[in-house]
C-alpha positions in Angstrom: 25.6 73.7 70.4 25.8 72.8 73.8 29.1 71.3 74.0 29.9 74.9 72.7 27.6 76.5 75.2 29.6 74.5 77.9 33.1 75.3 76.7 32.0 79.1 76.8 30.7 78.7 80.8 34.1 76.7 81.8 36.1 79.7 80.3 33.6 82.5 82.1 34.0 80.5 85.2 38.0 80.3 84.5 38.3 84.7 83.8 36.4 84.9 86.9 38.4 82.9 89.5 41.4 84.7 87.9 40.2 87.6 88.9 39.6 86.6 91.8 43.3 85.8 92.2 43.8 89.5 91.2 42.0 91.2 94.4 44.2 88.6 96.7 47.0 90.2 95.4 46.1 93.9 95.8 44.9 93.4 99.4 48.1 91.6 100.0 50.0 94.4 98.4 48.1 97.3 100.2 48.4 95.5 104.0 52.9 95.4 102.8 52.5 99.2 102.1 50.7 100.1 105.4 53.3 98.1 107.5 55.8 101.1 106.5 53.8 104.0 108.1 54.1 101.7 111.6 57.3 103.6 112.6 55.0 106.5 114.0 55.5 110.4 113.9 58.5 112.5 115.8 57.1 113.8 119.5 59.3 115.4 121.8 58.6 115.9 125.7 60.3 118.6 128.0 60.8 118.7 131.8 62.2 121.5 134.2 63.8 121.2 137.2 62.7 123.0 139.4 59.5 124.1 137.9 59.0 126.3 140.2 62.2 128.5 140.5 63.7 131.8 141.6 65.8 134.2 139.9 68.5 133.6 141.5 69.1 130.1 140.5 69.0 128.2 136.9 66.4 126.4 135.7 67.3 123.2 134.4 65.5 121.5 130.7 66.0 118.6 129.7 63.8 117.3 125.7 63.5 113.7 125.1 62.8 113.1 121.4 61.0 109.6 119.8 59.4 108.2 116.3 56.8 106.3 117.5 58.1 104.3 120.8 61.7 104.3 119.3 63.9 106.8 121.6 66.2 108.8 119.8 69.4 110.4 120.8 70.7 112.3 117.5 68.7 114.9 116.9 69.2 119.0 117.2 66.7 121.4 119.6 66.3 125.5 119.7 64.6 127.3 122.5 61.8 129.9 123.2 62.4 130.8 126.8 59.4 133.6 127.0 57.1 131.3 124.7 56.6 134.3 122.1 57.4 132.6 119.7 60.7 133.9 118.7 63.3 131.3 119.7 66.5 132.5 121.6 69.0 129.9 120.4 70.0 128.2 117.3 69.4 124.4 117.0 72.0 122.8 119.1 72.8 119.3 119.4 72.4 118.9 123.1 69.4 117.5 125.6 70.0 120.0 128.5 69.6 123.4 128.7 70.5 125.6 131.8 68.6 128.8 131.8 68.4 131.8 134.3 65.1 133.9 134.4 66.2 137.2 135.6 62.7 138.2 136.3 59.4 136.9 138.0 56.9 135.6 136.6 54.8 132.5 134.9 56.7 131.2 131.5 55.6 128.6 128.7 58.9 127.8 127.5 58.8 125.7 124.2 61.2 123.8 122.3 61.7 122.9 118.7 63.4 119.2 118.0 64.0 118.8 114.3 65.5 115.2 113.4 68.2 114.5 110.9 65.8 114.2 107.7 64.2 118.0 108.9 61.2 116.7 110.3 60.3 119.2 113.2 57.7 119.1 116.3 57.3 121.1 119.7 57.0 120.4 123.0 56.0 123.3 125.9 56.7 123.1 129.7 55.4 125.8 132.5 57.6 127.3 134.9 57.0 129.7 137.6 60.0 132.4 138.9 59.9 133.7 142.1 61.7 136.4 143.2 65.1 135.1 144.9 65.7 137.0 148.4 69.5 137.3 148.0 70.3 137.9 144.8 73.9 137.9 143.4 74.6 141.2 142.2 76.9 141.1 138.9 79.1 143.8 137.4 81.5 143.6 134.0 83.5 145.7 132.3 85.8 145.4 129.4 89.2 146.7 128.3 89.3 148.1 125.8 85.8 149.0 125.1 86.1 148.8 120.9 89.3 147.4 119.0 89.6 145.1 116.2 89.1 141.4 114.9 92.9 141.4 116.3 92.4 143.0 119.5 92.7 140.7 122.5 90.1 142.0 125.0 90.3 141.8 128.9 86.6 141.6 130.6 86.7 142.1 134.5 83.8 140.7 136.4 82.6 141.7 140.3 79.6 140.2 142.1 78.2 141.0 145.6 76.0 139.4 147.5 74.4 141.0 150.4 76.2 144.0 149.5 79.3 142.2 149.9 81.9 141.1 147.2 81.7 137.6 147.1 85.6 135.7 148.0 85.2 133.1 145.1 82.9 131.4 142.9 82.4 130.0 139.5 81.7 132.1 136.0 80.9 131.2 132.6 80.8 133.6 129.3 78.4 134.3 125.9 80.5 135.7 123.4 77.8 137.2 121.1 74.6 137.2 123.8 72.5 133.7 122.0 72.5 132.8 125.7 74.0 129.8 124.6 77.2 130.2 126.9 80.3 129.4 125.2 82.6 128.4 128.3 82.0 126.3 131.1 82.0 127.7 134.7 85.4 128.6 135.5 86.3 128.7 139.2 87.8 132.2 140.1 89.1 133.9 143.3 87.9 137.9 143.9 91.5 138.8 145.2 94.1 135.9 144.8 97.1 136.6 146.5 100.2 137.4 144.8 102.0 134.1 143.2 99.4 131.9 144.5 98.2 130.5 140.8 94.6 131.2 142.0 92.3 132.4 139.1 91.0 135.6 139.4 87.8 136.6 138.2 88.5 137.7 134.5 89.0 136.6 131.2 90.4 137.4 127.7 89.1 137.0 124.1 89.4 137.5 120.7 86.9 138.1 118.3 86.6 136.7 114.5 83.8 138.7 112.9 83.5 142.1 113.1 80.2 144.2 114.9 78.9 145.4 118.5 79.0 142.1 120.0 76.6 141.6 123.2 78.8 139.3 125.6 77.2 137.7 128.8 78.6 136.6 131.9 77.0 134.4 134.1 78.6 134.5 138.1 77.2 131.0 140.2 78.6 131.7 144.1 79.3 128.0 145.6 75.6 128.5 147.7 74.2 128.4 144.5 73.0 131.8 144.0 73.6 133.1 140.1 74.2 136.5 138.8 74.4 138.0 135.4 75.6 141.3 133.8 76.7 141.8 130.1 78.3 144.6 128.3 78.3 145.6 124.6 82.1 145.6 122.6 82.6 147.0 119.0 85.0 145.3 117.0 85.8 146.9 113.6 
């Protein structure tokens, strides 16, 4: 009886050291399983330069995205200039972002990153507009003023500047007002003399979809002063 009484307390003693065995294993398993959340969550950061500004220059923005301290360079952004929550551009695939505030004033401008698996986060920056004391007044017209998906149209642009027309500068067009402009700045010259091969201040274009299409044109004078006028076209 108590040979049997001591086999019975060896096997007890063997069940309980194997389940001792058992809890190693889970705390191994759930320190492998923590190890994956160590990448961190998406943050984003935005700067402006200047953050104080006028309107009568651009504002420059620039978003930095990471997960966790890892930088990261492909990932899309869309921005709320006016911080009310409805965001003036569609996600784009670029950093910077050039913006003119056409009025004074205090802004919280905020910016959406969303990564390549949809994963999305915001970031906010303040910038205050002052009132620019020469600003670059901006005119456009367009010929003709409706047409078709096969109409080429001709848009004329003017800008004066102490109530002067400005000689030459730089310009760059919004085909369908996102304020995400769709052409560099173009150099131009107000009245380029006959044969001289000098760009004059206008510019043609074609549009695919039909609808009243807001178009934008953005006028920078080489003293950095910027301008902007826009004009609705209907295209049947």
């Amino acid at each position: 009886m108590r040979h049997l009484f001591w086999l019975l307390s060896i096997s007890l003693c063997l069940l309980w050291c194997g389940g001792c065995g058992g809890g190693g294993s889970s705390v191994d398993s759930n320190s492998s399983s923590s190890s994956g959340v160590q990448l961190g969550s998406l943050r984003a950061s935005v700067t402006a330069t200047p953050d104080n500004g006028l309107t009568t220059a651009l504002t420059k923005f620039t978003v930095t995205a990471r997960h966790g301290s890892k930088l990261m360079s492909d990932f899309t952004a869309r921005w709320d200039w006016e911080g009310d929550g409805v965001y003036e551009t569609p996600y784009l695939a670029q950093a910077n972002m050039d913006y003119l505030f056409v009025t004074p004033g205090t802004r919280t401008v905020t910016v959406q990153v969303r990564d390549m698996k949809g994963r999305t986060t915001v970031a906010r920056t303040t910038v205050t507009v002052a009132l620019g004391a020469h600003p670059l007044l901006t005119r456009i017209r367009v010929t003709p003023e409706s047409g078709t998906t096969a109409t080429l149209f001709t848009f004329f642009t003017t800008a004066l500047q102490d109530d002067e027309r400005i000689p030459s500068g730089e310009m760059r067009w919004d085909w369908n007002g996102d304020y995400v402009f769709d052409t560099p700045f173009i150099a131009f010259v107000a009245d380029p003399a006959p044969g001289s091969g000098d760009p004059p201040p206008t510019l043609t274009h074609q549009f695919a979809t039909p609808g009243v299409q807001h178009v934008i044109v953005q006028v920078r004078s080489f003293d950095g002063t910027v301008g902007t006028a826009a004009v609705d076209v209907v295209v049947q």
